[in-house]
N, C-alpha and C positions, 0 to 999 in steps of 0.2 A: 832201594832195591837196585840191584846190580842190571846194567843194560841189559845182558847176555840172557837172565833170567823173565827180565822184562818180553824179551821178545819171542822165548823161547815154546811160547804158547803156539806162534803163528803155525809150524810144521806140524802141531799135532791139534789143532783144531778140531780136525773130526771127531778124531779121540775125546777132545775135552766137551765139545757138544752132546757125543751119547752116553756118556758116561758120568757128569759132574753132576751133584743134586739140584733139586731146583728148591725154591723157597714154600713155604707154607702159606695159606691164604691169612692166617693172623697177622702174617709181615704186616703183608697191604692195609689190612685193618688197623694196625698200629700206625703206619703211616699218617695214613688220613683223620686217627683220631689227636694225634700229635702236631700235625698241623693245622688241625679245623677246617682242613679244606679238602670236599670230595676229588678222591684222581678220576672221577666220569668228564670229562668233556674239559679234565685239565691240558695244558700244554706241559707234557714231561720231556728235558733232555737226560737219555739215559747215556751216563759217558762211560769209556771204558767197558762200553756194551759189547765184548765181544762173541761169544756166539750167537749169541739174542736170548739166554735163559732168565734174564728179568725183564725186558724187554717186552718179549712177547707174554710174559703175565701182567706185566702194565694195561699194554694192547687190547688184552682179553677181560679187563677193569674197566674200560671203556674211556681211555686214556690217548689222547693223540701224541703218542710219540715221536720223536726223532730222537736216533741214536748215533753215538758220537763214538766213532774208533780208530785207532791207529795202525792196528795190524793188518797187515796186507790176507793173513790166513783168515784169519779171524774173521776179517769183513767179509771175506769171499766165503765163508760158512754161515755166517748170518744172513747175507742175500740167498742164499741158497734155502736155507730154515724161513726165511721169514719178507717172502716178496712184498707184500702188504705194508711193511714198516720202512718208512723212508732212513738211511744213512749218510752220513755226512762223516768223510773222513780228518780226522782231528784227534785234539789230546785234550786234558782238564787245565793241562798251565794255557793254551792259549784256544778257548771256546772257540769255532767258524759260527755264531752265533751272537744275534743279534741282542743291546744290552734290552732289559727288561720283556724279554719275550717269554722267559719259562716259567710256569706255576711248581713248578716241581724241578730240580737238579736232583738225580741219583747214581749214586758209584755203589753198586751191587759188585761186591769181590774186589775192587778196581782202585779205592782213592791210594793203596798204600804204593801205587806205581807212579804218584806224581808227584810235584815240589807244592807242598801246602802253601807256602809264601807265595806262588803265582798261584795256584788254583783256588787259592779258596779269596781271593779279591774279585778273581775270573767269576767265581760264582756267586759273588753281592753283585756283579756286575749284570751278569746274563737274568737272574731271577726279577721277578717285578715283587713292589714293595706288598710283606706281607707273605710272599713265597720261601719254601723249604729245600736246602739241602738236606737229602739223606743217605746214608754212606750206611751199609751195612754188608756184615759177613758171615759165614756159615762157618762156625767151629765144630770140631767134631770133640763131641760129649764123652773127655774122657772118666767120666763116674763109670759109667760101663769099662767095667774090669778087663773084656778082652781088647778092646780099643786103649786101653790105658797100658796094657802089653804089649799091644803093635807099635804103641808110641816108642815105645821102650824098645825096640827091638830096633825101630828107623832109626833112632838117635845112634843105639851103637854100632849098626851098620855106616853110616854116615861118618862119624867118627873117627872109625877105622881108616876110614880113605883117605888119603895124604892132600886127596885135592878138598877133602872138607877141614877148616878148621875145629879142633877137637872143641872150644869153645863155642860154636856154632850150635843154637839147636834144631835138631831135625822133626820135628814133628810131623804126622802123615799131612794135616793140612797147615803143612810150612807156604808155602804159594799163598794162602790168606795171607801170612805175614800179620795175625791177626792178634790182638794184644792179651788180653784177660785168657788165662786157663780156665777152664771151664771149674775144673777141679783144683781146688784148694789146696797152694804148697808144690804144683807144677807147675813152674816159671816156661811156659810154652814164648812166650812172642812179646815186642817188644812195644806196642800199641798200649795207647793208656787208655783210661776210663771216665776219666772227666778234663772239661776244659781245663789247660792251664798246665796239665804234668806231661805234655808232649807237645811239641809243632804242630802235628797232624790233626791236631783238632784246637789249636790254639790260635783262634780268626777271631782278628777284629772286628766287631761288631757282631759277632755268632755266639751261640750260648746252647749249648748239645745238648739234649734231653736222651736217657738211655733207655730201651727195652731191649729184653730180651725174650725169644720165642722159641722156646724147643722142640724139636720134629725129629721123623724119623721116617725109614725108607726101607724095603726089603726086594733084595737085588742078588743076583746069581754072583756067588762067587768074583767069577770072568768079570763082571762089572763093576764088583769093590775092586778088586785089584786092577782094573784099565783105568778108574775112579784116579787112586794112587799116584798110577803111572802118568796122571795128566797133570800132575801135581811140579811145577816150574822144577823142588830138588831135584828129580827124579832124571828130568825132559835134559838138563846140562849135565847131567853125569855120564851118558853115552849109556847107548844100546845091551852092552854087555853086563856094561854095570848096574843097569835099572834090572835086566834078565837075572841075573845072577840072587839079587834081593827076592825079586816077584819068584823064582821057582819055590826058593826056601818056605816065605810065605804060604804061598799056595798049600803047603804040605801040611804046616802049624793051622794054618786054618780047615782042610779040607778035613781034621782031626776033630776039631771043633765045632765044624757043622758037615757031617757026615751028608746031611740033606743038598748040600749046596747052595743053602737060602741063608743070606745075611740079613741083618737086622744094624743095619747104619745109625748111630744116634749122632745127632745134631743140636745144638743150641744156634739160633740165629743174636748175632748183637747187632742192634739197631743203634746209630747217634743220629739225631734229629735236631734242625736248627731252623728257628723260621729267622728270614728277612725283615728284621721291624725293624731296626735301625735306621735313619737317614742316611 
């Protein structure tokens, strides 16, 4: 991922905190069935925690958190959201944490922003023997016809602009960076699916186990589309250019739900790895 995109979350924080979906309680369920180990009274480091939306559903699992971020915005929306959960400013290639203290590592949204060759040594290091990295994402569920539309319409909005490469795809939740299409035959993202056909999950001594969880969300309009706009393409493309998509949008969509209520589908992809290794 490109620096500029990387950080590009910081200014719009707020934005991305009231607006980005949160996860399902199956996640957590899958977690802990995946690891064999309850997240109650675990020590979780949640990295790349930026505004604290898995975070504080660890928290509220009865989970002792500490969360680990980089962004200067980010952090300062997450102390804001979430006095209760201690932060530690850092990144995943070099843990401020100490080796064998966490029962749990998790990148909710976040691993696809780091260099897997330092973060995932970083994370056999930090976990105590027996403990889980879990790195999961929220795809959006293009089976759903109008969502497999919008896809379609960001690509060639995207496309069009000289500052995107036409090669480049744009899907609504391009910011995951997240690999597998939900739908069959749409090459969305560049993430693979099992150990071994990517870096990003290619850790020695790790062995990813996959679930996936589908959800869904119903939200005004103003909130799928601020959803969108918190989306990294969007946030580097400037002001005018993000307006310019979202008015259009708005119109196609307010067609389609006359009511003003969306219906957001989601697939959550879970990779799961415990620590047995020596």
């Amino acid at each position: 991922m490109t620096r500029p995109r990387a950080h590009s979350f910081n200014a719009a924080a707020a934005q991305y905190a009231a607006n980005r979906p949160s996860y399902p309680p199956a996640l957590l369920d899958a977690v802990e069935a995946l690891a064999a180990h309850p997240l109650r009274n675990a020590h979780v480091a949640d990295i790349g925690a930026g505004t604290g939306i898995a975070s504080t559903l660890l928290h509220a699992r009865g989970a002792r958190v500490t969360a680990v971020e980089p962004g200067d915005g980010m952090a300062a929306e997450f102390r804001r959201n979430n006095p209760d959960i201690p932060l530690v400013r850092g990144d995943g290639n070099h843990l401020p944490l100490a080796t064998a203290s966490a029962d749990f590592i998790t990148y909710a949204q976040a691993w696809h922003w780091i260099d897997p060759a330092k973060a995932g040594p970083e994370a056999r290091r930090v976990l105590r023997p027996g403990g889980a990295l879990a790195l999961w994402w929220n795809h959006t569920d293009h089976s759903a016809q109008w969502l497999a539309d919008q896809d379609a319409r960001i690509r060639a909005f995207f496309q069009a602009d000289q500052a995107t490469p036409a090669a480049q795809p744009a899907p609504a939740d391009q910011a995951a960076q997240t690999g597998q299409p939900v739908q069959a035959g749409r090459p969305n993202h560049p993430e693979p699916t099992q150990r071994g056909d990517h870096p990003w999950t290619d850790i020695p001594g790790l062995t990813f186990t996959e679930r996936t969880i589908p959800h869904t969300r119903k939200v005004p309009l103003a909130t799928h589309l601020a959803n969108l706009g918190s989306h990294s393409l969007f946030l580097v493309s400037g002001e005018e250019r993000t307006q310019e998509f979202m008015t259009r949008e708005h119109a196609v969509l307010s067609e389609l739900f006359p009511d003003g209520t969306i219906e957001e589908s989601y697939v959550v992809h879970l990779r799961l790895a415990r620590n047995d290794a020596p």
